[in-house]
Wavefront OBJ file of the C-alpha trace (Angstrom):
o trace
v 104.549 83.451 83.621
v 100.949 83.646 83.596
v 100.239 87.345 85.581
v 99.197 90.157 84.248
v 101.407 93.619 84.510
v 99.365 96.504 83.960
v 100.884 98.753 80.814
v 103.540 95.363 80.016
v 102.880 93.496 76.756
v 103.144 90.012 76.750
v 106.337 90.451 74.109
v 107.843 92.639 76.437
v 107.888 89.887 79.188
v 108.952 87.125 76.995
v 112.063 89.710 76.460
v 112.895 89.496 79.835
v 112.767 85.904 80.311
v 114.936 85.702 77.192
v 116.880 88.086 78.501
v 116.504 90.535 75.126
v 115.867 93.165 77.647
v 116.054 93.716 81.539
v 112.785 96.097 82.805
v 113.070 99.357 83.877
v 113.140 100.017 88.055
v 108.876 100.838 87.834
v 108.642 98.021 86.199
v 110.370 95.730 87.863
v 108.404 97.031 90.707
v 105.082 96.203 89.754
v 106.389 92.969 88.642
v 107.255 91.822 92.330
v 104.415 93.254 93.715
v 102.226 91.468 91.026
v 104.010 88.148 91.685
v 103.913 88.551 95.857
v 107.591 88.951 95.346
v 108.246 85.771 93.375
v 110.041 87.840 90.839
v 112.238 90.616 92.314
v 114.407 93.024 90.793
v 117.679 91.151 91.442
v 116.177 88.071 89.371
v 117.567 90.141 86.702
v 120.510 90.805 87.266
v 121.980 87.163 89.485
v 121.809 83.896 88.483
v 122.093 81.043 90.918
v 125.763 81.042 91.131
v 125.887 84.565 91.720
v 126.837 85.737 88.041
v 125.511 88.152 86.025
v 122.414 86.624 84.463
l 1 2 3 4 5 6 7 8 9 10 11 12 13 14 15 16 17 18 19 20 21 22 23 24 25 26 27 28 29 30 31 32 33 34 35 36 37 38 39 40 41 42 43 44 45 46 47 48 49 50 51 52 53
C-alpha cells in the first residue's frame, strides 16, 4: 500500500496487513478516506468468505 496516513508509521501499516494489529475506529477512518474507500473498516474484520479475518 503505497498512501500516506497522516500520524500512521509505515510499521504500523505493515501490522495491519499482517494482521499483528487491527487500527483503531479514527484510524481506520482516515484510512478509507485516504484510499477513496478502497480500504474500509470492515476489511478488517471479513475475509472473502465472510470469516473473521
Amino acid at each position: 500500500m503505497a498512501v500516506r496516513v497522516k500520524d500512521i508509521s509505515p510499521s504500523g501499516v505493515r501490522k495491519w496487513m499482517y494482521g499483528e494489529r487491527i487500527p483503531r475506529p479514527d484510524q481506520m477512518r482516515r484510512l478509507a478516506f485516504a484510499t477513496n474507500g478502497e480500504v474500509m473498516p470492515n476489511d478488517f474484520f471479513l475475509s472473502e468468505h465472510g470469516n473473521a479475518a
